[in-house]
N, C-alpha and C positions, 0 to 999 in steps of 0.2 A: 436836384443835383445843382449845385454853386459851386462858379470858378469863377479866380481872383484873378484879373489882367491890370496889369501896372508896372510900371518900372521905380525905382525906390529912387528916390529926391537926391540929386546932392551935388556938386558944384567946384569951383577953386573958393579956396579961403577966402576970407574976406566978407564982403555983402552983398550977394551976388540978389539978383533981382528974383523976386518970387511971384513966379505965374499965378495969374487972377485964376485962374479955372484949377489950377490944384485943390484934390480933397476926393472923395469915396462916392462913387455912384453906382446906381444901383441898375440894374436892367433885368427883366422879363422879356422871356424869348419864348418862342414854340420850338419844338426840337429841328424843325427844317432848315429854319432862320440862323441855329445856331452858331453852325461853323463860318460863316458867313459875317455876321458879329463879330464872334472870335478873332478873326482875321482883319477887320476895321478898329476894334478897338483897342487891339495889340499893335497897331503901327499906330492909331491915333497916341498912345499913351508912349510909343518912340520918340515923337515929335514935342510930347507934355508929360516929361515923365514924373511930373507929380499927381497925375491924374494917375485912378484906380477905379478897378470897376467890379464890381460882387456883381456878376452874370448867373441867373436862375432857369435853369427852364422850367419853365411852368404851361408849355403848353400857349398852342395862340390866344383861346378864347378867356384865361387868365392874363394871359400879357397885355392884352386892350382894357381890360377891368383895372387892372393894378397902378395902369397910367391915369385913367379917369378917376381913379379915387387918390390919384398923388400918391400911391406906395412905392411906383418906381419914376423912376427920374426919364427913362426910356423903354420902349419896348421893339419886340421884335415879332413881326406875323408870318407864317407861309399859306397865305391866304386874302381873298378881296377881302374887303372891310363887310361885315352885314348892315341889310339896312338900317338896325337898329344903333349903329356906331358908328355910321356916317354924319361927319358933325363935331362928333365927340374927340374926337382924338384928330391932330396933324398927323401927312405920312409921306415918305420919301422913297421912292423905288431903293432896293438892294438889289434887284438880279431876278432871278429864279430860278426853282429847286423842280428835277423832275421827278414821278412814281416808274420808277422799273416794271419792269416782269422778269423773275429772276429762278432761274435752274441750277440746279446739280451741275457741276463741270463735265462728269462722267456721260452726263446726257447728249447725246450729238446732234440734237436741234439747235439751229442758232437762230430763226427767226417763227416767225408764228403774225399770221394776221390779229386784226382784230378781231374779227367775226370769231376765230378760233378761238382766243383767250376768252373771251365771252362763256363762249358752249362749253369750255372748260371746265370756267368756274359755276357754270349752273348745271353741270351736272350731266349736259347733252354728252359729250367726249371725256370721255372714264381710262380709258386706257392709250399711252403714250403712239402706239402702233396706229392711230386714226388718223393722226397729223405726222406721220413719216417717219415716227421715231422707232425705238426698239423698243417689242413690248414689254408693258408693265404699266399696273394698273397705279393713276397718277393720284398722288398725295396733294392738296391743295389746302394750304395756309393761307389763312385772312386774319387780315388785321383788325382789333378792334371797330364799331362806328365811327368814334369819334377821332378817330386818327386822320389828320391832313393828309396824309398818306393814301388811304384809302377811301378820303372823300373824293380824292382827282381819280381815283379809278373808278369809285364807281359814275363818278357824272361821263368820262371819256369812256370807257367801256359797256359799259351798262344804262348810257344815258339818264342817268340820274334816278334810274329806274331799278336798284337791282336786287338780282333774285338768284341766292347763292345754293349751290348744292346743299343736301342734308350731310352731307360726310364732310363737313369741311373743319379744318382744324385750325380753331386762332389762335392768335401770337399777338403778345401788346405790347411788342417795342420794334425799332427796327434790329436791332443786335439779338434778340430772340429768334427774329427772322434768320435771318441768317445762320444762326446756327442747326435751324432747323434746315434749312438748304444744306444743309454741310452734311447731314446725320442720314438724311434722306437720297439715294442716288435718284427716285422718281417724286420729288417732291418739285412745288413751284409756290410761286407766292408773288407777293406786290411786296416793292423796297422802295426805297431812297435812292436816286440816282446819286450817286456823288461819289467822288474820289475812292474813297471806302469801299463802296461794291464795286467799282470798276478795275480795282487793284485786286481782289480779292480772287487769290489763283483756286479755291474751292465754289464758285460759282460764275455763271454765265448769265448775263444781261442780254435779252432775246431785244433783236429787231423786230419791229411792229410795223407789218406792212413795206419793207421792204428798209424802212428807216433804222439805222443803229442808233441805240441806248448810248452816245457820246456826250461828254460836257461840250464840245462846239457846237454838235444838230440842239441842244438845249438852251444853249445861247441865241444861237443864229435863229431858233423856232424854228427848227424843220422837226425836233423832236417833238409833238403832240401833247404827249399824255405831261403835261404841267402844270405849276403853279408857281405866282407872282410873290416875290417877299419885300416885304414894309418895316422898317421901323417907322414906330408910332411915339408921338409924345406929344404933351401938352397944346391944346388948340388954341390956346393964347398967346404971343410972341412973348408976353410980358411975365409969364410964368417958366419960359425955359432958362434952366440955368446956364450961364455964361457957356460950360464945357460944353452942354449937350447943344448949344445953338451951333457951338467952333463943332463940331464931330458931323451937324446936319452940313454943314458949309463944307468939311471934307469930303464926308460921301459922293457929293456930286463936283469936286474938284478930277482932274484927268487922273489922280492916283486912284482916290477911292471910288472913282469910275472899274477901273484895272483890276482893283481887290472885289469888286462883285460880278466881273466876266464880262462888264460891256465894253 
């Protein structure tokens, strides 16, 4: 999936002066990373609106490849670097993104320990009526391995160890998710913390341990269950192009401090 951010060039008559960093860039994101992007490089291209940028998500561990081999100009991770790509790529804090735990609205649980959501998802607690709810035997969606998503839940819940029921039903996006929250009154699953499911008046975002699923407890780190986000690009100063050196210098100015919640 590619989106265009850019504002179209143009000026009072005349000769007006033409920005060194105008022209088409390209970036590679993970889907966590994205809106996040999104939102820095739609006010960076306010400020230079001859810059443009073809935005791809391709997932983190594409988006560190595609910088190392010069395909994109930038990238975007919701994830540490591995060790094998420490080195290889520059990276600049964005923020970070958290994994939910997310219900049915119609369900009248609002919060659930850890220890709970664990035994849930392996199988130990089957039915809603264990943990104080109303009965009904509980639906449990999981998200693909290789999903950012569900790598923080399982190293935060499952301690990097984990061991899922045989009934369990996966989903490989987070908007899959979701919709299966929607279709399910006893359904549960791991999300995306973000504006998106927080808004979303057909599902409920459970406190963990007494802590609510907010974008300030996930800022502030009282929210747990996270992950760190990076644009990544070229480890050489001398290889980044003019734009994307002016966009790593915005990121950490007090604006696009503001645009990733710190």
């Amino acid at each position: 999936m590619a989106a265009l951010v850019g504002g179209a060039c143009g000026g009072p008559t005349g000769n007006p002066a033409v920005d060194p960093m105008n022209g088409r860039y390209r970036i590679s994101s993970g889907g966590g990373a994205l809106s996040t992007v999104q939102a820095l490089t739609k006010r960076f291209s306010e400020l230079h609106p001859g810059v443009l940028w073809d935005i791809e998500n391709v997932g983190s561990d594409a988006a560190v490849a595609s910088v190392v081999r010069g395909e994109a100009d930038l990238g975007a991770v919701s994830r540490d670097l591995a060790a094998n790509e420490r080195g290889t790529v520059g990276t600049a804090s964005i923020g970070a993104v958290g994994t939910a735990v997310g219900v049915n609205a119609a369900n009248p649980l609002t919060g659930l320990t850890k220890d709970q959501i664990r035994d849930i998802f392996a199988g130990k607690i089957t039915d809603w009526s264990q943990v104080g709810g109303s009965s009904g035997r509980i639906k449990a969606f999981v998200r693909e391995p290789t999903s950012a998503t569900r790598e923080v839940f399982d190293a935060f819940i499952f301690a990097g160890k984990p061991s899922y029921r045989a009934d369990y039903i996966p989903v490989d996006s987070n908007d899959q998710t979701m919709n299966a929250i929607h279709s399910f009154q006893d359904a549960i699953s791991m999300l995306t913390l973000s504006e998106k499911s927080l808004s979303d008046p057909q599902i409920r975002l459970l406190s963990i341990d007494g802590v609510s699923a907010t974008l300030a407890n996930l800022s502030s780190g009282a929210y747990a269950m996270r992950r760190p986000l990076y644009v990544v690009f070229s480890a050489s100063p001398d290889k980044r192009k003019p734009a994307i050196a002016a966009l790593i210098e915005f990121i950490a100015s007090p604006e696009g401090q503001k645009l990733t919640g710190k």
